[in-house]
C-alpha positions in Angstrom: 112.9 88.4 -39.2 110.6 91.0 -40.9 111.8 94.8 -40.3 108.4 95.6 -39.2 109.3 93.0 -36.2 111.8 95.0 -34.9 110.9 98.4 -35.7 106.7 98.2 -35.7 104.3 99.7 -37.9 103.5 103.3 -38.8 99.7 104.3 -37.6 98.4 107.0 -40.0 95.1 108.9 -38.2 93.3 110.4 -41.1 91.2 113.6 -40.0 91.1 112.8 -36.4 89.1 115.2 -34.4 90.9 117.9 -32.3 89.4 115.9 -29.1 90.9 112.6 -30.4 94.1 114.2 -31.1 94.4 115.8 -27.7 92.6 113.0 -25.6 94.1 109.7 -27.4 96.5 110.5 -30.0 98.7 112.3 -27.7 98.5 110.1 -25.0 99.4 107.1 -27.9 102.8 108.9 -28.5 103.8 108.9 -25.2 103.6 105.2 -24.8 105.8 105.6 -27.8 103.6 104.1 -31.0 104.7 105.7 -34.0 101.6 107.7 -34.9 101.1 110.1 -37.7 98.0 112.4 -39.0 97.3 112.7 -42.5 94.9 115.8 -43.3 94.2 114.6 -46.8 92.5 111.4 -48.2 94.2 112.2 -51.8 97.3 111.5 -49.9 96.9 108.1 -48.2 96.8 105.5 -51.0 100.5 107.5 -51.4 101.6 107.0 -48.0 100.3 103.6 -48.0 102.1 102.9 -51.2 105.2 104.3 -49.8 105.0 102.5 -46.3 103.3 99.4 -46.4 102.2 97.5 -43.6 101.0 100.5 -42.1 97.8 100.4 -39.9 95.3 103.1 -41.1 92.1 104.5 -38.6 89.5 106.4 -40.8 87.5 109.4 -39.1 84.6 108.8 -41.1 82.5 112.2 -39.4 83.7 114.6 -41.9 84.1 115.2 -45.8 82.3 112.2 -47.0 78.8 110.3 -46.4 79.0 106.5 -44.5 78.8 105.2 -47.7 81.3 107.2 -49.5 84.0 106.4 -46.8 82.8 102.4 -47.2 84.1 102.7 -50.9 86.8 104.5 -49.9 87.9 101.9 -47.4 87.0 98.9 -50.1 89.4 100.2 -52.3 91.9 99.9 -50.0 90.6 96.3 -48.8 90.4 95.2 -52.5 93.7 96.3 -54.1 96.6 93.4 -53.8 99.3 96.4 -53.2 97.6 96.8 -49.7 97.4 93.8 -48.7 99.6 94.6 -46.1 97.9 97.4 -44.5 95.5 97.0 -41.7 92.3 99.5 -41.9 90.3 100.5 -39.1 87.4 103.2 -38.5 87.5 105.6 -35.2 84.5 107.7 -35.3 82.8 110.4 -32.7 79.3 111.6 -34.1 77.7 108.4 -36.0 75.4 106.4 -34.1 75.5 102.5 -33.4 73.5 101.6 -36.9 76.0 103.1 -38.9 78.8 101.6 -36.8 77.1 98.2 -37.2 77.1 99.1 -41.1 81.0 99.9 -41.0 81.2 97.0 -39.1 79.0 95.0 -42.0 80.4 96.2 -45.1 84.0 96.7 -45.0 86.9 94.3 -43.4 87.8 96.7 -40.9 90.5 94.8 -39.6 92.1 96.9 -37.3 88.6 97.4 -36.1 86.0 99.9 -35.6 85.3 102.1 -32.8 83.2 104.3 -31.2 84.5 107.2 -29.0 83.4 106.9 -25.3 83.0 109.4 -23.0 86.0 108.1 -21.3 89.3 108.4 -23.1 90.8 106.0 -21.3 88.5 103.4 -22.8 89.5 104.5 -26.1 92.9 104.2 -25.6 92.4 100.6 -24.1 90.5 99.8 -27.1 92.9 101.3 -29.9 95.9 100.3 -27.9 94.6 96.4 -27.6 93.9 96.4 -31.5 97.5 98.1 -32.0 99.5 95.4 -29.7 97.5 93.2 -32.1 99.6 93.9 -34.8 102.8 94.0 -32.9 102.6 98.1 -33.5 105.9 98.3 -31.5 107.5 95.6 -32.7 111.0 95.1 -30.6 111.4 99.0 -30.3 110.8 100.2 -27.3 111.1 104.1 -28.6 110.2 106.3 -31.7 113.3 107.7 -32.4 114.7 110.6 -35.1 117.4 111.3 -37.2 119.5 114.8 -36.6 121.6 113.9 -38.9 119.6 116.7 -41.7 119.7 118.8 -38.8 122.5 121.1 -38.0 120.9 123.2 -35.0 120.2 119.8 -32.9 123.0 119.0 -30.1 123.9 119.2 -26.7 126.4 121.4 -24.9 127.2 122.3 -21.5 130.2 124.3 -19.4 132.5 122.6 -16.8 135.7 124.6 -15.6 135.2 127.2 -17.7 135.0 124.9 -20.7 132.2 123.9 -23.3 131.9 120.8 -24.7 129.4 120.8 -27.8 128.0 117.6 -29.8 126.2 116.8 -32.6 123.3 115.0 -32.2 122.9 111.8 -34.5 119.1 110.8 -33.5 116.8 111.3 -30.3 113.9 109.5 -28.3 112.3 110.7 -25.4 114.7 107.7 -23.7 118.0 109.0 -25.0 120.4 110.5 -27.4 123.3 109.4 -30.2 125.7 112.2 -29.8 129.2 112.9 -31.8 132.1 113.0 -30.1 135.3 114.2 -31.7 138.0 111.8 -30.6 140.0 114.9 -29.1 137.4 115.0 -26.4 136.8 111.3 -25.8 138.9 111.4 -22.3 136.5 114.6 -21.2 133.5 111.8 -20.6 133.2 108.3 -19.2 130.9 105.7 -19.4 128.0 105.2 -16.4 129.1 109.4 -15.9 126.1 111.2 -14.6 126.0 115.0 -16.6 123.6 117.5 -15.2 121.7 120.5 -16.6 122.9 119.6 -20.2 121.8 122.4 -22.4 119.6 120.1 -25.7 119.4 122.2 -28.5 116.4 121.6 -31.0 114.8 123.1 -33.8 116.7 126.1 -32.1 114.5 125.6 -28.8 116.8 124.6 -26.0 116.3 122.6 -22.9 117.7 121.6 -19.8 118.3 117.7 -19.4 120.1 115.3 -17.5 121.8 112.3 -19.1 123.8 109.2 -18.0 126.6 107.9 -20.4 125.3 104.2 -21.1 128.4 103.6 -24.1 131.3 104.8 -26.0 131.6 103.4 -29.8 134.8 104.4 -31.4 134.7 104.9 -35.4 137.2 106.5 -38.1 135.9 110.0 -37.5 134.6 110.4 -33.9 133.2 108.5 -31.3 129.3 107.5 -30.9 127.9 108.4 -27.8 125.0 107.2 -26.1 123.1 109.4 -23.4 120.3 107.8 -21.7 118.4 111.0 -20.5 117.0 110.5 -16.5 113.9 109.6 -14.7 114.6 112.9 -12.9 114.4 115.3 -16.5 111.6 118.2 -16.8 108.6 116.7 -18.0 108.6 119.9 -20.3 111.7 118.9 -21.7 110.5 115.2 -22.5 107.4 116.9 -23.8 109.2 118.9 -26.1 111.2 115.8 -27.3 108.3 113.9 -28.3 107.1 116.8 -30.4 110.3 117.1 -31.9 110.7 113.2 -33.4 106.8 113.7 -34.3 107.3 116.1 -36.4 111.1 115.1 -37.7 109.0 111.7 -38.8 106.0 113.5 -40.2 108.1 115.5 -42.7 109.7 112.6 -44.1 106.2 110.9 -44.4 105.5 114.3 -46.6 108.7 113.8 -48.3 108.5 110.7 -49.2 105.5 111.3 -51.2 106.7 114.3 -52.4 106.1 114.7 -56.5 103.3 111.6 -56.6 100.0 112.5 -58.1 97.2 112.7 -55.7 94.2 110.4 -55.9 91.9 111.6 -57.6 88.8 109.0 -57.9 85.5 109.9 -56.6 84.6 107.8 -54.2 80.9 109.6 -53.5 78.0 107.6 -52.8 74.3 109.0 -53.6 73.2 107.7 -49.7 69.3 106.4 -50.2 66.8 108.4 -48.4 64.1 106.1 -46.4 61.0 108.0 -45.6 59.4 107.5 -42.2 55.4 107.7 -41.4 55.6 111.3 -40.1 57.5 112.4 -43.2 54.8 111.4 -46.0 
């Protein structure tokens, strides 16, 4: 079985618009598709390179012409070493006869769309071209490592006693904790923990967790926290931020050091004269 089966595909958003991000992007998060923004077209043959089988949405309403962006997105189409990647184009301000000419001169498999009015029927729309592609794969969450982090981890105060743990990685459905095996009796499995204090990127937060396992190991136990239905919607908020932008640093590390693109991809667009013009 392919990894991208079990743990889905990256979607990279390059220069969405502020009312995309807020309106659709957002909203794609929480349903828990790994979605990224990339603020730079010198970056994304890189990222592309770096994480293949990716699915990439073009905003094609700033920087460049229609036409530039078409040769932009051909390059893509045409080279073997993205095969793998799925290109689509998401666009606010061009009208239907430049959508038709996206639609007409590029491969646009992940399609091309047109922002409605409605957010929700872009979301339907992105969402049904995402599920496609098996975007989620067998994940169900988008989860971080904290392992780079030494200010994320949980602690709370019972009998005059604090119990403190590392956090190993985070979703918005639970959290891998470090136990030292000196405190493995002080928590069971199925035990409901209230008003646990979640400490990230030196923001804390209030949760509440249920114990789903205990794994033993040489050093410490693994714990498993599955946070509840009943947390602050604040707090699960703050968690999706947080593994959104663990994730998008690594995207920017992982490119770190390669040179940027730096073909011109600018078309001279043909002017057509009308009657009233001449």
């Amino acid at each position: 079985m392919a990894e991208s089966d079990i743990f889905g595909k990256k979607v990279f958003f390059l220069y969405p618009s502020h009312t995309f991000q807020s309106d659709v992007l957002e909203r794609l998060r929480t349903l828990e598709y790994e979605s990224y923004i990339i603020n730079d077209y010198k970056n994304v043959k890189n990222i592309l390179r770096k994480h293949p089988k990716s699915i990439l949405f073009i905003n094609p309403d700033n920087y460049y012409t229609p036409g530039s962006w078409i040769k932009f997105i051909n390059t893509i189409e045409q080279e073997s070493e993205f095969s793998d990647c799925e290109v689509g184009v998401i666009t606010e301000r061009h009208e239907t006869e430049t959508v038709r000419r996206f639609m007409r001169e590029t491969k646009h498999t992940a399609g091309v769309f047109k922002m409605n009015e409605n957010p929700d029927i872009t979301l339907r729309e992105i969402v049904k071209s995402l599920d496609s592609f098996n975007a989620k794969g067998r994940r169900q969450y988008v989860r971080a490592s904290c392992i780079e982090d030494p200010s994320s981890e949980i602690f709370w105060i019972k009998n005059n006693i604090m119990f403190k743990f590392k956090i190993i990685d985070i979703s918005a459905a639970g959290i891998a904790v470090q136990i030292p095996v000196r405190q493995i009796r002080t928590i069971r499995e199925n035990q409901i923990i209230t008003n646990i204090s979640l400490m990230l990127n030196a923001k804390q937060m209030l949760i509440n967790v249920k114990v789903f396992a205990l794994k033993p190991g040489t050093e410490f136990y693994t714990g498993i926290l599955m946070i509840q239905v009943d947390t602050n919607k604040k707090s699960l908020e703050s968690i999706r931020s947080y593994v959104s932008e663990t994730l998008h640093r690594k995207i920017e590390d992982s490119i770190f050091g390669m040179p940027p693109d730096k073909e011109d991809y600018t078309v001279i667009e043909r002017r057509i004269k009308t009657e009233s013009s001449k």
